[in-house]
N, C-alpha and C positions, 0 to 999 in steps of 0.2 A: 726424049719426050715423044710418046705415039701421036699418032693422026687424030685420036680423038682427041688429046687433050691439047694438042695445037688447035683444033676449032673451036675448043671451048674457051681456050682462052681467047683466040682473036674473038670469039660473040663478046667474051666482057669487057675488052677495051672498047669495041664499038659501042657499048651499050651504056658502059659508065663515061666514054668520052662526051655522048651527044647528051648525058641529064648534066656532067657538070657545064656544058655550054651554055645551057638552060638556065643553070644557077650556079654562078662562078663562084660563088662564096661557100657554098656547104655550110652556113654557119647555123646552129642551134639557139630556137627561142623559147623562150622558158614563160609562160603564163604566171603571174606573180601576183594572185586575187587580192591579197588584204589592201594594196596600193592600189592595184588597180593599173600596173604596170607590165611592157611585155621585155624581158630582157635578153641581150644578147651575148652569146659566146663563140668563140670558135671551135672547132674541132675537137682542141684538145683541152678545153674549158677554161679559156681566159677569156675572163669579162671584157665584153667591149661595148659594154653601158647602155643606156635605155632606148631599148629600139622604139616603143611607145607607150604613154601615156594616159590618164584622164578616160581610162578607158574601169566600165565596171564589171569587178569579176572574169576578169577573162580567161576561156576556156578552151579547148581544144582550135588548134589553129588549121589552116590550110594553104597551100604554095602552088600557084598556078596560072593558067587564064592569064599568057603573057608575063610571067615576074609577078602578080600581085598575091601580098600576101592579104588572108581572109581572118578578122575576129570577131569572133562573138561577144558583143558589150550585154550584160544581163539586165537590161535597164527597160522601163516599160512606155513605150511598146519596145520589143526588142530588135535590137540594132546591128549587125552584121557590117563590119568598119572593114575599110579598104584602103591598103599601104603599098605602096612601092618597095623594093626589097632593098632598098637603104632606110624604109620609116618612113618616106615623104607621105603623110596622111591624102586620102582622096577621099575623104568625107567617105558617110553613110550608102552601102550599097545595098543592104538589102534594112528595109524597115517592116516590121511584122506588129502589128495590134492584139492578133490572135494570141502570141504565147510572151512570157518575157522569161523564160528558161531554156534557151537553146545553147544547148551542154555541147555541141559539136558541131561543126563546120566542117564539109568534105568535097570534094571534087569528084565527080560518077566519072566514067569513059563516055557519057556521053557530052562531057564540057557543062553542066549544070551543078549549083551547088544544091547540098544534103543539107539540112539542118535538124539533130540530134531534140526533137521536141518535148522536154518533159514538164510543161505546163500542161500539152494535149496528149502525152501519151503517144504521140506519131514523130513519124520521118517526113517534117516536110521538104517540097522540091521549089527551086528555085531557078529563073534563067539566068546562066551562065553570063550572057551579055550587056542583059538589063537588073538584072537583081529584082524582078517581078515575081512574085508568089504565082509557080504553077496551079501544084496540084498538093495535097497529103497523098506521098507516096504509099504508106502503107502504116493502119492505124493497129496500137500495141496491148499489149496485156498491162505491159509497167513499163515503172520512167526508162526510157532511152540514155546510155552514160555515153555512147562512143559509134562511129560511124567508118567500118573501113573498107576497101574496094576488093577486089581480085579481078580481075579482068571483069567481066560482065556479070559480075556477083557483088552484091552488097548485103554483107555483113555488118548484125546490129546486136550490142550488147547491152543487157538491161539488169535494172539492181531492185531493189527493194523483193519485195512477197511475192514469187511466183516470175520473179529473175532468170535468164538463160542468155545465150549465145546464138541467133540464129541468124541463116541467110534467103536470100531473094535473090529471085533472075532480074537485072532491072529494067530488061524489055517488057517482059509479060506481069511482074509484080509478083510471080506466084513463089511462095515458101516455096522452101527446098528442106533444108536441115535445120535440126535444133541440138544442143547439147548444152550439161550444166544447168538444168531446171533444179528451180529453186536456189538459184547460186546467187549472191550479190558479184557480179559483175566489174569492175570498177572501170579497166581501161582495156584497153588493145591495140597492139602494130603485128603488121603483117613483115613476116621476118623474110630477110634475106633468101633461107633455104625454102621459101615459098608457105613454109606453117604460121599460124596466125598464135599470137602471143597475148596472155593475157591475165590480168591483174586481178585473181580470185582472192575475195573475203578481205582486200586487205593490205594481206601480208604474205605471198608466195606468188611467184610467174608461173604458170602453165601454158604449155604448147597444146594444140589439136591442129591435125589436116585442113586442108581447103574444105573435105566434107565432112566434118565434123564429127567424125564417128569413132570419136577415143580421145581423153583427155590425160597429159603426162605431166609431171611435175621439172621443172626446167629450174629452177633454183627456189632456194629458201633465206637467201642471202649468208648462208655458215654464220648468223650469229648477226649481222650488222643490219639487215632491216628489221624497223619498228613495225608495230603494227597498225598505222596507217601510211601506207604506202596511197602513191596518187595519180601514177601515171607513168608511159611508157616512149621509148622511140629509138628505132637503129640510127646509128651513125653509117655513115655512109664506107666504112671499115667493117661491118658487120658487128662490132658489138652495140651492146645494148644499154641504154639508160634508164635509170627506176626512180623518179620521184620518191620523197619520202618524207613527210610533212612534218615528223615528229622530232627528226634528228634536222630538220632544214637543209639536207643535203640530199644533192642529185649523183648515185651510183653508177659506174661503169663496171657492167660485167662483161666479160668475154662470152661474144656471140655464139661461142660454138659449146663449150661446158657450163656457162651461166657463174665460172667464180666470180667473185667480185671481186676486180681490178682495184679499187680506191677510187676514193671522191671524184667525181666530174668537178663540181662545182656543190659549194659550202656556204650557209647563212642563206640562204632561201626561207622565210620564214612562212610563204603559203605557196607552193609550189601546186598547179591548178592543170598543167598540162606542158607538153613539150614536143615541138615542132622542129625536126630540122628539114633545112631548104633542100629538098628535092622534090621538081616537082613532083604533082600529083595528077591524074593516076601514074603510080612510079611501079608498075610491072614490070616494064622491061629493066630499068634500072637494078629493081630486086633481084632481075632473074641476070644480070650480070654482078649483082656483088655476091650471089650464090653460087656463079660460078668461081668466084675467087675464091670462096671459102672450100667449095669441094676440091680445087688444088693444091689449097692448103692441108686439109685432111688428108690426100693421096699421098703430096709429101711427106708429110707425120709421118703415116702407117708404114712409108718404105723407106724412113730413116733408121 
């Protein structure tokens, strides 16, 4: 093994040791709207029963800010619910009168939560400590479905008439890129190998760069996804999961070709979103499970 690929590996042991320290569990939560339930699996997609409840429509989650996990109850005014990463509920942290559709919940680099607004069409901002309504980070053309970070960039996908992909510096607020105008948009995770993943029309993943300047076809599922697909999220192994609302089962493709591995987890009947525990903003973490994957591939290639 050369010099380089000894420091690339020692980066991703440090880098995946101190997020699993973070959250010793790695375990995947799945948004389960029709109940109104958020459930829980491990790894390799055994049930380990209802993380929470009594919650409405719940939608994209978030892992952070000390262990707590973040949900969006679609309830009016809208309510932004706060759990301990075993489910111990901590009541209502953020309460909002202005929207009662806040489609995502994120965590910036600057410790403040995101919230996906498509009652108003915007990104509003939230503090991280008190769950107070800052400010409307940045107001949209159309509904907002999904909120995700990269370092000091936030990326926001939007669906309906006049739908695209774009991002923002989140110091200054100012656009940067756009790409997929006109697309319905559905979901997105920022993958491992640092490209942003994303759930166009539907029914196919596509990849694009951090700058958005080229969009690639990443799988089509060979024949096993429906055509509404609902949502996305890497394991902490680098592959990848696809909600799938039609067949009630959540896919595992392999992170690096996109085939589909077989079922994560099956009878899902409204699968609304899917979170696993690592924190968030998880950049460094992504950029140590990308170096596990580029070892992997160096292997391949020189077997």
């Amino acid at each position: 093994m050369n010099r380089l690929l000894l420091n690339v590996l020692v980066m991703c042991v440090v880098m995946v040791t101190a997020a699993v320290a973070q959250a010793a569990s790695l375990d995947v939560l799945v948004s389960n709207g029709t109940p109104g339930n958020v459930l829980r699996y491990d790894q390799d997609g055994t049930p380990l029963g209802v993380f929470a409840s009594g919650i409405v429509e719940p939608r994209h989650m978030a892992f952070g800010l000390g262990g707590r996990v973040f949900v969006p109850s679609l309830e009016s005014p809208f309510k932004g619910k706060r759990y301990e990463e075993d489910g111990t509920p901590l009541g209502d942290f953020i309460t909002d009168a202005a929207l009662s559709f806040g489609h995502d919940i994120s965590i910036g680099p600057d410790n403040h939560l995101y919230v996906a607004s498509r009652t108003t069409n915007s990104v509003r901002k939230y503090n991280g400590a008190t769950g107070a309504f800052m400010e409307t980070f940045v107001a949209l053309a159309s509904a907002p479905t999904d909120i995700e970070f990269i370092g000091n960039t936030l990326y926001v996908s939007t669906s309906n008439a006049g739908g695209d992909l774009r991002s923002y510096d989140v110091t200054t607020k100012a656009f940067q890129n756009n790409n997929l105008a006109g697309n319905e948009t559905i979901d997105m995770a920022v993958g491992p190998d640092g490209n942003i993943y994303v759930l166009l029309g539907n029914s196919a993943v596509y990849y694009l760069p951090p700058d958005l300047s080229s969009f690639t076809l990443f799988s089509n599922g060979g024949g096993s996804f429906s055509s509404f697909l609902s949502s996305l999220a890497f394991l902490a192994d680098g592959d990848l999961l696809v909600g799938d609302n039609t067949n009630d089962t959540i896919w595992r493709l392999n992170g690096v070709s996109g085939s589909v591995e077989g079922a994560f987890a099956t009878g899902i009947a409204d699968v609304r979103a899917i979170e696993v525990l690592i924190p968030e903003p998880a950049t460094l973490t992504l950029l140590g499970l990308g170096a596990v994957m580029m070892l992997r591939r160096r292997r391949g290639s020189a077997a």
